[in-house]
C-alpha positions, 0 to 999 in steps of 0.5 A: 299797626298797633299792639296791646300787650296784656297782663292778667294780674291777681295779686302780683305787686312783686313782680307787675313793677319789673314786668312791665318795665321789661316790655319793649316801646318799639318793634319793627312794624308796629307803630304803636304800643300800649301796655294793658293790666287786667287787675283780676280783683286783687288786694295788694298795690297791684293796680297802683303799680300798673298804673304808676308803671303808666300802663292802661287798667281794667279793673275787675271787682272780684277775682273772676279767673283768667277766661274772664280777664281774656275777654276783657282784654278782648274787648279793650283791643278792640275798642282801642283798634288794635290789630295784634294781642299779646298775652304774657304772664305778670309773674316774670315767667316770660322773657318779653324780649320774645314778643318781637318774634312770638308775632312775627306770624301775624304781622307777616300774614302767616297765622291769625293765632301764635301759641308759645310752646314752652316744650320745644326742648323738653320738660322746663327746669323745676317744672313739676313731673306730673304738670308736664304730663298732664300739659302733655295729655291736654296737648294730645288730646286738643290735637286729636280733637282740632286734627292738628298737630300741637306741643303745648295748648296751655300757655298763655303766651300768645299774640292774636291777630285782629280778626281772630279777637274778632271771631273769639266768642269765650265763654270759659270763665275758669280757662280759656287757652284751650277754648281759643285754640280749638274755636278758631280751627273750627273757624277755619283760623290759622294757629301756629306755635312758636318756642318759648323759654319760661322759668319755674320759680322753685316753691311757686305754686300756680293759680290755676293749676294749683289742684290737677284733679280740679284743673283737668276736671274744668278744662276737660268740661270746657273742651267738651262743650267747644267739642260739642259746639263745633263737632257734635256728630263725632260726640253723639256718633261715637256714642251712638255707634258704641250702644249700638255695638254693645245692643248687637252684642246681646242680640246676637249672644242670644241669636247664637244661643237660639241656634245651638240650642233651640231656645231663648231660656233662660237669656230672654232678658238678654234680648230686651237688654239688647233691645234697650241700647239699640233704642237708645243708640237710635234715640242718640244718633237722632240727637246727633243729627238735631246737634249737626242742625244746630252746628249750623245755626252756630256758624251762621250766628259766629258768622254774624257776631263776626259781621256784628263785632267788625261793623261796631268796633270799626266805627 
């Protein structure tokens, strides 16, 4: 068994020193190990230290965003032929002593996916209030949409199995924790969380969340699109069903009025106005079933990239 540890790195030669030094050279059941540094366009000796520090680097030559250094990452393990990734941050958050225990799952076949839970024991010290909440909200709002039951989505700790790398197909350039989670339950993938400790350096500000508006915004659009991929009739139905709803409350306001008075005047536009969303809730769930048609041809098209990516990088 082989495993790839990974860090997305923009900008941290204070820390990626100490980091990878922490990592650990054995764990039971692996046979090898090797230490992977996405320098994300940094300016700093960042990539000098990784690589003095005897790690493997792959360079970007802008700051492109974690989405994009996932997936190079991706790419790396398979090529290398790993059968287990794992994520930790570069910043000395995460305690690298966990790592033996964060892929117990995957090694012993009981998830193909292992997302670190910061929240197990509450908000972290010097977590800010506002950040744990919306950390909370997001985890809600992933669980409502993949029908399971999650603390924490937003962590990038995490260990991958080699069939799930396999079948991960990110687009998400921004982001991509939530994106992962939610395409491998909708590939029928085992994601399972496990506790993890973190620590919040006072003062520190994060990269990605740096703007709460701007970060709920983005990831809220990229939610939306897996959502729309992998579950289109709950999106266009929904709505559908709520246009219609409201078109069969003017129909019958002006139905009711008809009946105890005799006449349409003076709310005859409240039928043309009923008329007009109850054209458009068929116009929408006429989209919902072209959407459910093209749901299809995405699982048949994941099927195939899968079958693609498996032949290629077995070679």
């Amino acid at each position: 068994m082989k495993l790839i540890i990974y860090l997305p790195a923009y900008n941290e030669e204070k820390h990626i020193k100490k980091v990878l030094a922490s990592l650990p050279q054995a764990i039971v059941g692996i046979d090898e190990i090797q230490y992977l540094v996405v320098d994300d366009g940094s300016q700093d000796k960042t990539r000098e230290y990784a690589l003095s520090s005897g790690a493997s680097i792959v360079s970007h030559g802008r700051n492109r965003g974690v989405g994009a250094a996932f997936y190079s990452a991706i790419r790396f393990s398979l090529e290398k032929k790993a059968d287990i990734l794992v994520g930790i941050d570069a910043d000395r958050q995460f305690d690298s002593k966990e790592i033996p225990a964060l892929i117990a799952g995957v090694l012993e076949n009981k998830a193909d996916m292992v997302v670190g839970s910061r929240f197990s024991s509450g908000r972290p010290e010097n977590m800010p209030k506002i950040k744990y909440w919306g950390n909370k909200k997001i985890a809600q709002l992933v669980g409502y949409i993949s029908g399971e039951k999650f603390r924490d989505v937003s962590c990038g700790y995490r260990a991958y199995s080699r069939d799930a790398l396999l079948r991960l197909n990110i687009f998400g350039k921004f982001t991509y924790t939530h994106e992962t989670i939610l395409s491998l339950v909708y590939q029928g993938l085992r994601v399972k969380e496990h506790p993890v400790q973190v620590r919040y350096f006072e003062g520190r500000k994060s990269r990605v969340a740096h703007s709460i508006p701007r970060y709920a915004l983005r990831t809220s659009t990229i939610i939306l699109r897996v959502l729309l991929d992998y579950s289109p009739i709950r999106v266009f139905g929904t709505l559908g069903c709520v246009f219609f709803l409201i078109g069969c409350a003017f129909e019958v306001f002006l139905l009711a009025h008809y009946i105890f008075v005799g006449s349409f005047t003076p709310y005859k536009a409240t039928g043309f106005i009923g008329l007009a969303f109850l054209i458009l809730a068929m116009f929408i769930f006429l989209l919902a079933l072209i959407a459910d048609m093209l749901l299809r041809m995405r699982i048949l098209q994941d099927r195939q990239l899968y079958e693609l990516k498996k032949n290629l990088y077995q070679k």
